[in-house]
C-alpha positions in Angstrom: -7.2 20.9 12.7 -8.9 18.1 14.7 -7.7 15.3 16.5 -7.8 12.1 14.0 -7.2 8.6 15.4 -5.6 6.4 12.5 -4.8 2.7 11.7 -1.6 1.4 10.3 -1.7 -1.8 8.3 0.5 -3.3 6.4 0.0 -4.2 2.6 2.1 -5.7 -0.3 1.9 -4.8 -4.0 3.2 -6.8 -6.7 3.3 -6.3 -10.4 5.4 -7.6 -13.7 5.9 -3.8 -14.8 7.0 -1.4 -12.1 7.7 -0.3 -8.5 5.2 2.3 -9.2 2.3 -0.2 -11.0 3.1 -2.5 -7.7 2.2 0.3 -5.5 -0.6 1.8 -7.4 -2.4 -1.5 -7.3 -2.1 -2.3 -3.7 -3.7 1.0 -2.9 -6.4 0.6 -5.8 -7.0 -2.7 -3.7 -7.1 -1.7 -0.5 -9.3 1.4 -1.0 -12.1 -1.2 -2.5 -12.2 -2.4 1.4 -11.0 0.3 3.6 -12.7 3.9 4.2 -11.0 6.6 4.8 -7.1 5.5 3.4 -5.2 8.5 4.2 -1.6 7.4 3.8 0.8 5.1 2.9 4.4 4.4 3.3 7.3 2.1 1.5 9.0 0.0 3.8 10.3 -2.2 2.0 11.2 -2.9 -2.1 12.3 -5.8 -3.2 11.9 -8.6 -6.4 13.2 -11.6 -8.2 14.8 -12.0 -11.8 15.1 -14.1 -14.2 17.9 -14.9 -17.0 19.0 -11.7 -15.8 16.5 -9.7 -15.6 13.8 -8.0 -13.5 10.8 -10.4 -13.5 9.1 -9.3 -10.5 8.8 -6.3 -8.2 7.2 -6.3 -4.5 6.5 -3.1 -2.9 5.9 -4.2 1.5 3.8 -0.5 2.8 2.5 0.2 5.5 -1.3 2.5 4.9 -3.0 4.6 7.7 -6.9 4.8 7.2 -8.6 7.4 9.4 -11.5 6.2 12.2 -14.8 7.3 11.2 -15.4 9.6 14.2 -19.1 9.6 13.3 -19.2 6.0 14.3 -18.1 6.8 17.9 
């Protein structure tokens, strides 16, 4: 295994459906612009409601993208 050097946004997803749907879209996002998107990591959930009910959900992550080492 070779040493990797990494950097750590962080990223928030939203979305009407789902936690998951919130999450998937951030990363379908973020891979448009970043190369190399390794990892990512909840750090926070969260949403709003209304009458009641879950309206919104917010997903705060925090994605690691490798350094192209061929650009060293």
């Amino acid at each position: 295994m070779s040493d990797n050097v990494y950097s750590v946004t962080e990223i928030v997803g939203t979305s009407t459906k789902s936690v998951e749907d919130a999450i998937a879209g951030a990363i379908a996002t973020a891979v448009k612009t970043l190369k190399h998107l390794a990892w990512f990591e909840i750090v926070q959930t969260r949403g709003h409601t209304e009458d009641g009910k879950v309206a919104h959900y917010q997903v705060v992550m925090k994605i690691g993208f490798l350094y192209d080492s061929a650009a060293a």
